[in-house]
KETOR-57147 format. One line per 8 residues: their letters; for each residue x, y, z of N, C-alpha, C, O, CB. Coordinates in steps of 0.2 Angstrom, whole numbers. Glycine has a CB too. Layout:
% KETOR-57147
A> X/Y/Z/X/Y/Z/X/Y/Z/X/Y/Z/X/Y/Z ~ ... .
//
This chain:
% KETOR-57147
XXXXXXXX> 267/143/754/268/142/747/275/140/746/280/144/746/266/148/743 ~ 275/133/743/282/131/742/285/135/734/283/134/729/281/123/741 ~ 291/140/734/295/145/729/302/139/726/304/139/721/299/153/735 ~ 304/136/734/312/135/731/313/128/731/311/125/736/317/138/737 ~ 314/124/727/317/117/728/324/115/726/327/115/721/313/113/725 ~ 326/113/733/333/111/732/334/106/733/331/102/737/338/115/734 ~ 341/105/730/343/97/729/348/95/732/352/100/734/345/94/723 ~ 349/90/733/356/87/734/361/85/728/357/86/723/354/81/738 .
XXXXXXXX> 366/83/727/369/80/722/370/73/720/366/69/717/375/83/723 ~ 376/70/723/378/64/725/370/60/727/367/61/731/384/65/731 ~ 370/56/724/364/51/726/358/53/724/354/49/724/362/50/734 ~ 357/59/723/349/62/722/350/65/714/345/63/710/346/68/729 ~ 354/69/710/355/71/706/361/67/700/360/69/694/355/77/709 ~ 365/63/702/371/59/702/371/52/705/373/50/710/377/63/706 ~ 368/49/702/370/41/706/375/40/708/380/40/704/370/36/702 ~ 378/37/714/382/36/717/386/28/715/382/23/715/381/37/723 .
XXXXXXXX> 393/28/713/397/23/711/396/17/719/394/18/724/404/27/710 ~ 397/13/717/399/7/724/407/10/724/411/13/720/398/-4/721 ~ 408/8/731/413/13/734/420/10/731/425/14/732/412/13/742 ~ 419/3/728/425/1/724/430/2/720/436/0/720/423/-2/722 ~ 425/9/717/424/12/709/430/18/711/435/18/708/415/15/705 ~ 430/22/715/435/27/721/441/24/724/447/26/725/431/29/727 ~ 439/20/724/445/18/730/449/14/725/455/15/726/443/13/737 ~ 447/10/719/451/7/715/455/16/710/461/16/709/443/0/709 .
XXXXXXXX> 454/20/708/455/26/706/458/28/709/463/31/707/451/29/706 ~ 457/29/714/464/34/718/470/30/720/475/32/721/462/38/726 ~ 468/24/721/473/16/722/477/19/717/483/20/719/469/7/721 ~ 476/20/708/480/21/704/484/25/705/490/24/705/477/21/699 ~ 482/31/706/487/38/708/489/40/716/488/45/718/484/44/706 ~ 491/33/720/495/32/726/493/30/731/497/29/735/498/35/727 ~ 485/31/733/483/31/739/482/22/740/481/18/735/477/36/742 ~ 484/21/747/484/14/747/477/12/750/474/17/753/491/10/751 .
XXXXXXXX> 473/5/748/467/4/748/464/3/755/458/4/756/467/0/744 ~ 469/2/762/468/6/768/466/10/770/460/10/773/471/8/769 ~ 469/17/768/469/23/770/464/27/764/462/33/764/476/25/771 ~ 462/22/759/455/25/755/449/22/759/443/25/759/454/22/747 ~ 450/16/762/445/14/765/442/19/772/437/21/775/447/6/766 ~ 449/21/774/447/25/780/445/31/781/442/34/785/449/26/784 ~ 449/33/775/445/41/773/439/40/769/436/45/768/451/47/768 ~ 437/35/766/430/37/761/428/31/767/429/26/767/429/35/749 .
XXXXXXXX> 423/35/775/422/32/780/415/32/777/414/34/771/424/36/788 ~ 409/27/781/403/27/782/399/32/785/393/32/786/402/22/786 ~ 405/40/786/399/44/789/404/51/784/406/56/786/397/45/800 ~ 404/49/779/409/53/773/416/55/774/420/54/779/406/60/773 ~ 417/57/768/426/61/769/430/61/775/426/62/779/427/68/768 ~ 434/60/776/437/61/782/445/66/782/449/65/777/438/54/785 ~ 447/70/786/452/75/784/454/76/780/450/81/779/456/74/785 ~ 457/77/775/459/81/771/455/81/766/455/86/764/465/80/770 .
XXXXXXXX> 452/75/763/446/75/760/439/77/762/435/78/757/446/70/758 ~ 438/78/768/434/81/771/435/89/772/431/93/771/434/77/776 ~ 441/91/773/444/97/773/442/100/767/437/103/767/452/97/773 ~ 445/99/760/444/103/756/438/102/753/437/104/747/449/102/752 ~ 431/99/756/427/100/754/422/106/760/417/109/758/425/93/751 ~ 424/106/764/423/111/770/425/119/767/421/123/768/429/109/776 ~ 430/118/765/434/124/761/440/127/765/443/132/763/429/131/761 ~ 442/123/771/448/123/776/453/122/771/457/126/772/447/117/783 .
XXXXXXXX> 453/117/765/459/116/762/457/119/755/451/117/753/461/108/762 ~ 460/123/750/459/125/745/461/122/740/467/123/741/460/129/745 ~ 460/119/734/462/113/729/469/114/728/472/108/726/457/113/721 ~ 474/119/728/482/118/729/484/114/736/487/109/737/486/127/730 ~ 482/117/740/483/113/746/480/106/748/483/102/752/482/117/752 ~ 474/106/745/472/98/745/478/93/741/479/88/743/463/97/740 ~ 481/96/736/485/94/731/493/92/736/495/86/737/486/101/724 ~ 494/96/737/499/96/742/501/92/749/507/90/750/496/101/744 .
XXXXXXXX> 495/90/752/493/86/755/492/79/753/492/75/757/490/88/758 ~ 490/78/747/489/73/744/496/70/742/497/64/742/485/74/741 ~ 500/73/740/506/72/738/510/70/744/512/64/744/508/77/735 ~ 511/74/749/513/72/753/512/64/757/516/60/758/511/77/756 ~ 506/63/759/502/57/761/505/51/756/507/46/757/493/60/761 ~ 502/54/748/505/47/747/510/46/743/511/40/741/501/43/744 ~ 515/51/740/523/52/739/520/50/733/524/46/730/530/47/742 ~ 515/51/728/512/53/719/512/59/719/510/62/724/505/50/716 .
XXXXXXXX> 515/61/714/513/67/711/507/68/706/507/66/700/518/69/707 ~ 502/70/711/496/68/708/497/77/706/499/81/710/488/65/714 ~ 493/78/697/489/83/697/483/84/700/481/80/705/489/85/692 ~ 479/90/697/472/92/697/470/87/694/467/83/698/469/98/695 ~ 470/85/687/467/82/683/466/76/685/461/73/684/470/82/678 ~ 473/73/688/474/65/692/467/67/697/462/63/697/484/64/698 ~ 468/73/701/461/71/707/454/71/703/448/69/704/461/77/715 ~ 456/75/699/447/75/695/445/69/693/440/67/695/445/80/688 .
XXXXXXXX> 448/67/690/447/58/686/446/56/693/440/58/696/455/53/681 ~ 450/53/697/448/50/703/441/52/707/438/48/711/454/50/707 ~ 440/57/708/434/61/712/429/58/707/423/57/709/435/71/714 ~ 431/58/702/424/56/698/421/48/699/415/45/697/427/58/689 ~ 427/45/701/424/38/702/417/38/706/411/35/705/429/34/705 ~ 418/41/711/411/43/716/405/43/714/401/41/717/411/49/719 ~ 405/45/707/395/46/705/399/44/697/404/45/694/389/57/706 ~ 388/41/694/389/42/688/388/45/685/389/51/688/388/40/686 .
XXXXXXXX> 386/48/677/383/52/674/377/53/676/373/48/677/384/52/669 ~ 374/59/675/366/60/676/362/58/673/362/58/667/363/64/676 ~ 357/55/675/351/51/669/346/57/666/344/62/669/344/45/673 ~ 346/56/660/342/63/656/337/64/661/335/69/664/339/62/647 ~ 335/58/661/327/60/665/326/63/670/321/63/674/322/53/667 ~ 331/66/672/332/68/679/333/76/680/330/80/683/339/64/683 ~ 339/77/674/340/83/670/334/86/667/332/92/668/344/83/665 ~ 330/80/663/323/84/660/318/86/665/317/92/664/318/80/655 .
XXXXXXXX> 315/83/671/315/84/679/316/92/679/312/97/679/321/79/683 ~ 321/91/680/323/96/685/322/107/678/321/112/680/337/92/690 ~ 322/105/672/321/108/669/315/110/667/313/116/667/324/106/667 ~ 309/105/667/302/107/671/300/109/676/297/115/676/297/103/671 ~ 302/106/683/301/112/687/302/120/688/300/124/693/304/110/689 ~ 305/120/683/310/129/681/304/131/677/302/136/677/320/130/676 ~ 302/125/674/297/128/668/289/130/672/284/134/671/295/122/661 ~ 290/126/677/284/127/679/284/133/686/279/133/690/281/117/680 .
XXXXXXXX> 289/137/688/289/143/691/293/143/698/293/147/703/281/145/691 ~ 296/137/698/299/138/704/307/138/702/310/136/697/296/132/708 ~ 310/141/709/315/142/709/320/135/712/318/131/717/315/147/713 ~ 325/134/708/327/125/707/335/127/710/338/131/706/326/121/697 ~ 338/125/715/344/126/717/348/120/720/345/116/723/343/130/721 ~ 353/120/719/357/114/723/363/116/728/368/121/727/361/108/716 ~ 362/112/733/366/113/741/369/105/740/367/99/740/360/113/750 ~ 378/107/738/379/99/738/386/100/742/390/105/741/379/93/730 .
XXXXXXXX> 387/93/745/397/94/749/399/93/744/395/90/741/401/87/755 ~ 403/94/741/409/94/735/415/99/735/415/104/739/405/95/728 ~ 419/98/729/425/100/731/426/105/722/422/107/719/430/93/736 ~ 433/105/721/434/110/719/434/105/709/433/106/703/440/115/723 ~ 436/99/714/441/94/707/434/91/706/433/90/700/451/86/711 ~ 429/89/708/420/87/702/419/90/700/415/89/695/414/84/704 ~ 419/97/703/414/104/700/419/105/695/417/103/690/412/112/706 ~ 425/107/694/428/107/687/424/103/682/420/106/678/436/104/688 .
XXXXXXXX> 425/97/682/420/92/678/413/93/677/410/94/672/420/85/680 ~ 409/94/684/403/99/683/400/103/680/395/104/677/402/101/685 ~ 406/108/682/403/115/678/406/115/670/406/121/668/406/123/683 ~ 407/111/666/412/109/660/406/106/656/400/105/658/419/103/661 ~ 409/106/650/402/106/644/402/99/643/399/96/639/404/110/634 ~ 406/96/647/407/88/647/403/85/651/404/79/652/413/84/648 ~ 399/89/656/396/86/658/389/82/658/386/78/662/397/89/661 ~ 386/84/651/380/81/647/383/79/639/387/83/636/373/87/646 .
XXXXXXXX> 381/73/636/381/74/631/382/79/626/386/81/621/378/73/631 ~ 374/81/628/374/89/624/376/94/626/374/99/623/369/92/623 ~ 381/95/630/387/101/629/385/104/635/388/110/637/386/106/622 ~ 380/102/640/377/108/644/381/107/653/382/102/656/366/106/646 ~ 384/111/654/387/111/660/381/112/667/376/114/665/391/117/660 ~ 381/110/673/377/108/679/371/113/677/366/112/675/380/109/687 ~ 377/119/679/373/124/679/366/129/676/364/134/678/376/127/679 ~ 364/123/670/358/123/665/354/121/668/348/121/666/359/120/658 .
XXXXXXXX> 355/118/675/348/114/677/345/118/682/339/118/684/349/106/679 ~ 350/123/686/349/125/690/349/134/691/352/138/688/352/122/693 ~ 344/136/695/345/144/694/351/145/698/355/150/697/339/148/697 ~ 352/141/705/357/141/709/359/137/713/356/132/716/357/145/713 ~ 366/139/714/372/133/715/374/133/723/376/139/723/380/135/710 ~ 375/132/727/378/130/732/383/124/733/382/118/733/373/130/735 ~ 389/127/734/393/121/735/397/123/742/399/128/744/399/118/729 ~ 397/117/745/401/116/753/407/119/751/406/125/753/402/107/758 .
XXXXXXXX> 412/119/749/416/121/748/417/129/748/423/132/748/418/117/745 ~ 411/131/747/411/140/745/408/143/750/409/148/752/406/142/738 ~ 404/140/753/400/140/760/406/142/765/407/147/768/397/131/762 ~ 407/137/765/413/137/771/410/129/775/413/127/779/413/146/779 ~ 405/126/774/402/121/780/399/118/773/397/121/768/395/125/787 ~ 399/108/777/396/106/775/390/102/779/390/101/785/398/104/773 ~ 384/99/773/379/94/778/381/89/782/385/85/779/373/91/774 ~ 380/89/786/376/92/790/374/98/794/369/98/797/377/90/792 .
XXXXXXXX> 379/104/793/381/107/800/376/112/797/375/114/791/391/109/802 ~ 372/114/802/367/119/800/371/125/798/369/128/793/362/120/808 ~ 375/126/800/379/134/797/377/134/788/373/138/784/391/132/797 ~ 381/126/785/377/126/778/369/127/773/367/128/768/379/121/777 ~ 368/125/779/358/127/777/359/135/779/356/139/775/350/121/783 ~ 361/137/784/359/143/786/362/150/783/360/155/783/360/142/793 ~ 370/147/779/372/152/772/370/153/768/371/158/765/376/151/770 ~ 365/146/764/362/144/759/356/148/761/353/151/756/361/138/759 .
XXXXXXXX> 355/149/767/346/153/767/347/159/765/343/162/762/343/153/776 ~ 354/162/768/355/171/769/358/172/761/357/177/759/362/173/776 ~ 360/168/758/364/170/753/358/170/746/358/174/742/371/164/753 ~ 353/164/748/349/163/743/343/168/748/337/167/747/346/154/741 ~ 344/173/751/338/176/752/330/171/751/325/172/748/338/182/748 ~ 331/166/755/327/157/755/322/161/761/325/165/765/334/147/758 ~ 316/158/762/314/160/767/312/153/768/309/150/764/310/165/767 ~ 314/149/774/313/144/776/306/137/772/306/131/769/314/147/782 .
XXXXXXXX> 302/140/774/294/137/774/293/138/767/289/134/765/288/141/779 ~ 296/141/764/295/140/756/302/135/751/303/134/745/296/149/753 ~ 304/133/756/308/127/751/306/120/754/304/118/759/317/128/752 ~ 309/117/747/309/111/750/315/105/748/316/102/742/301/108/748 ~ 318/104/752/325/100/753/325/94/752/322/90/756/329/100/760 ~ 328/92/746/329/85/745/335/80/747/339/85/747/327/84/740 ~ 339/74/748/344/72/749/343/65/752/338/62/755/347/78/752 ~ 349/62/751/351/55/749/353/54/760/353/48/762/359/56/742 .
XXXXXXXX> 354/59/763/358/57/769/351/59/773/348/64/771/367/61/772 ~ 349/52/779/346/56/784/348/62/788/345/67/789/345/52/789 ~ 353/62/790/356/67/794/355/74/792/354/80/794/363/66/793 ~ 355/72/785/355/80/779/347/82/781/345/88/784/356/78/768 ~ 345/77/780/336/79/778/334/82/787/330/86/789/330/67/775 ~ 338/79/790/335/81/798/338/87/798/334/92/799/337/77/806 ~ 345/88/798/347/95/797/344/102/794/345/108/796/352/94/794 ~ 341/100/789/334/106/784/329/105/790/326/110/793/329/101/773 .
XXXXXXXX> 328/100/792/319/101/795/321/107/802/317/111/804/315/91/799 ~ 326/106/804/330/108/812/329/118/809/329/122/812/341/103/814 ~ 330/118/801/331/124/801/326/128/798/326/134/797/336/125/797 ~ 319/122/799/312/127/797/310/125/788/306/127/785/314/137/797 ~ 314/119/787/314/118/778/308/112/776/308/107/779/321/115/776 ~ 305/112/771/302/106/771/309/100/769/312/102/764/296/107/767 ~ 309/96/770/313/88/767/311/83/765/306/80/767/315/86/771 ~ 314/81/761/310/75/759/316/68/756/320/68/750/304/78/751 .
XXXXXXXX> 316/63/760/325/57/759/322/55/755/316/54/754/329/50/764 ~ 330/55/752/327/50/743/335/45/745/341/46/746/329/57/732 ~ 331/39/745/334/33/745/341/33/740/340/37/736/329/26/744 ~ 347/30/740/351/30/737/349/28/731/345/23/730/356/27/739 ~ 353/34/726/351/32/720/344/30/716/344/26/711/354/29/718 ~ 337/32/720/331/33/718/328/39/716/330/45/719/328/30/722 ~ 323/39/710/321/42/708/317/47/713/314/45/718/319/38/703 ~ 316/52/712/313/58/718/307/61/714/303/63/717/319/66/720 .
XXXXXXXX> 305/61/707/300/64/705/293/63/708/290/69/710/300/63/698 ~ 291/59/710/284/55/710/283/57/720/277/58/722/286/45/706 ~ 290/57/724/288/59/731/289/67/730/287/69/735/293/55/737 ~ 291/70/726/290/78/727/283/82/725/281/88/727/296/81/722 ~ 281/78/719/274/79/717/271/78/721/266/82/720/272/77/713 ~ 271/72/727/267/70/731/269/76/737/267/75/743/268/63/732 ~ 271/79/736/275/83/744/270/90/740/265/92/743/288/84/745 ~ 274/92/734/270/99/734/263/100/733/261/105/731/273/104/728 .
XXXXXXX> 257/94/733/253/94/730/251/94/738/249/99/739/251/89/724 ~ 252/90/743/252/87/751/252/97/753/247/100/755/261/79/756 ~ 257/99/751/259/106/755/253/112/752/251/116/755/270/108/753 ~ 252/110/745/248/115/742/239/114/743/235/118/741/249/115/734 ~ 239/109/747/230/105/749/232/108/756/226/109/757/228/93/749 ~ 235/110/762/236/112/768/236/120/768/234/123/773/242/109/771 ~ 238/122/762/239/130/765/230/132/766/229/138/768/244/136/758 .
//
């Protein structure tokens, strides 16, 4: 019996920006478009941006290091704006989604890599129109950065399991990265890839209806 369904962020919950939209942003507050191209790599973040979404670097010391690296005095506020280039706003329809689900008795959580400077903007009344911060859509939050591990690395599904007292075979993992989605299945999860920035309603109905015709 499927209990839990959890999400991904970035790509599945957040449309993701073309990578132009970041790199042109942090270009403004010093990093040169180089060294945006090689840290926002093809297989995610890389050091220190990777770090502090790990939880190895804490948003002072990400700050820190940033400064260093590119001689701007970037605040928080500077990296939140820029970190924001990465995704867009959420489509209501996706919020209203994920709000029925809750209505309809299941437990609705999100597992996403992120860091400290989007979840500021996240967890903020700016994050919807109507004033509602993430955390209205969801009963629970998981972020890599609080974890200690991100997806891939089974550690992160497997804190998420202990922490959400999750029993494996009762969730069902959605997300934007193959890697991710094989990572859930390796830990006993159901999974289900959702192509970049496509809609998920219509393959999850088809997953819990597939999972509730088998038991």
């Amino acid at each position: 019996m499927i209990r839990n369904l959890i999400f991904d962020m970035g790509g599945v919950i957040l449309p993701m920006q073309d990578i132009e939209e970041p790199i042109h942003r942090f270009g403004q507050i010093g990093l040169p478009r180089d060294e945006a191209v090689r840290l926002f790599g093809l297989h995610g973040q890389q050091e220190i941006f990777r770090d502090v979404e790990s939880g190895a670097l804490t948003a002072d010391a990400f700050l820190a290091a940033y400064r260093e690296l590119t001689g701007y005095p970037a605040t928080f506020a500077d990296i939140e704006w820029a970190w924001r280039g990465f995704v867009s706003d959420p489509p209501p329809e996706r919020l209203l989604w994920l709000r029925q689900l809750m209505d309809d008795g299941y437990h609705v959580a999100l597992l996403s890599n992120t860091n400290p400077f989007l979840m500021h903007f996240c967890d903020s009344a700016a994050f919807t129109p109507e004033g509602q911060p993430i955390s209205h859509y969801f009963h629970r939050i998981f972020y890599s950065y609080r974890l200690g591990a991100c997806k891939p690395d089974t550690l992160a599904f497997s804190r998420m399991l202990e922490q959400g007292s999750y029993v494996p075979e009762e969730c069902i993992f959605l997300d934007d990265g193959v890697s991710n989605v094989e990572a859930a299945r390796q830990m006993g999860l159901h999974a289900i890839h959702v192509p970049d920035n496509q809609d998920w309603i219509v393959p999850l109905r088809r997953e819990l209806k597939l999972l509730s015709t088998s038991e």
